[in-house]
matplotlib code that plots the C-alpha trace (Angstrom):
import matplotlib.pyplot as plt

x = [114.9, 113.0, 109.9, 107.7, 109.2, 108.7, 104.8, 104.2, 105.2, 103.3, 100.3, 100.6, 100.8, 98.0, 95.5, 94.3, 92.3, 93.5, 92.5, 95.1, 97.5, 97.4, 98.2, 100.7, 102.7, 101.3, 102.6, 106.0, 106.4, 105.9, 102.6, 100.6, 101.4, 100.6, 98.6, 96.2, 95.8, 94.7, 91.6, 90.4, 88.8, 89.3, 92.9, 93.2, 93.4, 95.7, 98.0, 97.9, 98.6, 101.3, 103.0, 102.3, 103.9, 107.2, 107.8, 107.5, 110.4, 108.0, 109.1, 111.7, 114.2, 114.8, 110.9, 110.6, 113.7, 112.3, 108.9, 110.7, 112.8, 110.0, 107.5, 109.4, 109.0, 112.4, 112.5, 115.5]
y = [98.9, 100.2, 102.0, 99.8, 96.6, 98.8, 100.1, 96.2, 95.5, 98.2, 97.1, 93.6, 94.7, 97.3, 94.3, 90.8, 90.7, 88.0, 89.7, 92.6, 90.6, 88.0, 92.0, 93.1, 90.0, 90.3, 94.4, 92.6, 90.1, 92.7, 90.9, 93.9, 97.8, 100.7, 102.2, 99.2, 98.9, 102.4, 101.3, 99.5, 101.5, 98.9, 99.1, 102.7, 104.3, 101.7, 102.5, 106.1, 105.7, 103.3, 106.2, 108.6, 106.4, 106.0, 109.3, 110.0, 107.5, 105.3, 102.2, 99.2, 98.4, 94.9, 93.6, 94.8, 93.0, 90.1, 90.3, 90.1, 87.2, 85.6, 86.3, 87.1, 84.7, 83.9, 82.3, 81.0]
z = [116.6, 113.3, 114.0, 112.3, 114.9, 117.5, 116.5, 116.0, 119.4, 121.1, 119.2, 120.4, 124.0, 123.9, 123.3, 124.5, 121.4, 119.2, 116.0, 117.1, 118.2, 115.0, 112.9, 115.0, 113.8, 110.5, 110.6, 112.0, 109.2, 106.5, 105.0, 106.3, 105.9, 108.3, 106.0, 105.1, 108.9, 109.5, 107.3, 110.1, 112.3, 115.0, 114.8, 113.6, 117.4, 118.6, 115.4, 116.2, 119.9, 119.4, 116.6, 119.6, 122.4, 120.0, 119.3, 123.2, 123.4, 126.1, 125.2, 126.2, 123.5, 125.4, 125.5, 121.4, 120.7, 122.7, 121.0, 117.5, 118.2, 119.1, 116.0, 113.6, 110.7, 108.9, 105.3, 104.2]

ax = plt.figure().add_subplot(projection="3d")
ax.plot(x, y, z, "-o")
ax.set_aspect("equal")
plt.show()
């Protein structure tokens, strides 16, 4: 999984907020970058603890994978 999938996922897991949730599968489906994210200071820690919880390998490959097939958009 590309780190940016994976950050998405972790981010959609680390809230029950709807308004997270709705960018994590913004951040998934490319219509919203890290780096406009981290402007909002409401999302900024989860961002950063999400980057930290990556690097520290704590994370299943299997639920990410699910969580993409799931909401990832596809345009054909």
């Amino acid at each position: 999984m590309d780190k940016i999938t994976c950050i998405a996922y972790l981010l959609y897991k680390s809230s029950k907020n709807q308004d997270i949730q709705e960018k994590a599968i913004q951040l998934l489906n490319g219509d919203v970058s890290i780096r406009e994210l981290k402007r909002n200071d409401a999302v900024k820690a989860l961002i950063i603890i999400s980057e930290s919880m990556l690097k520290k390998n704590k994370i299943d490959k299997n639920q990410v994978q699910l969580f993409a097939e799931e909401y990832m958009s596809i345009e054909v």
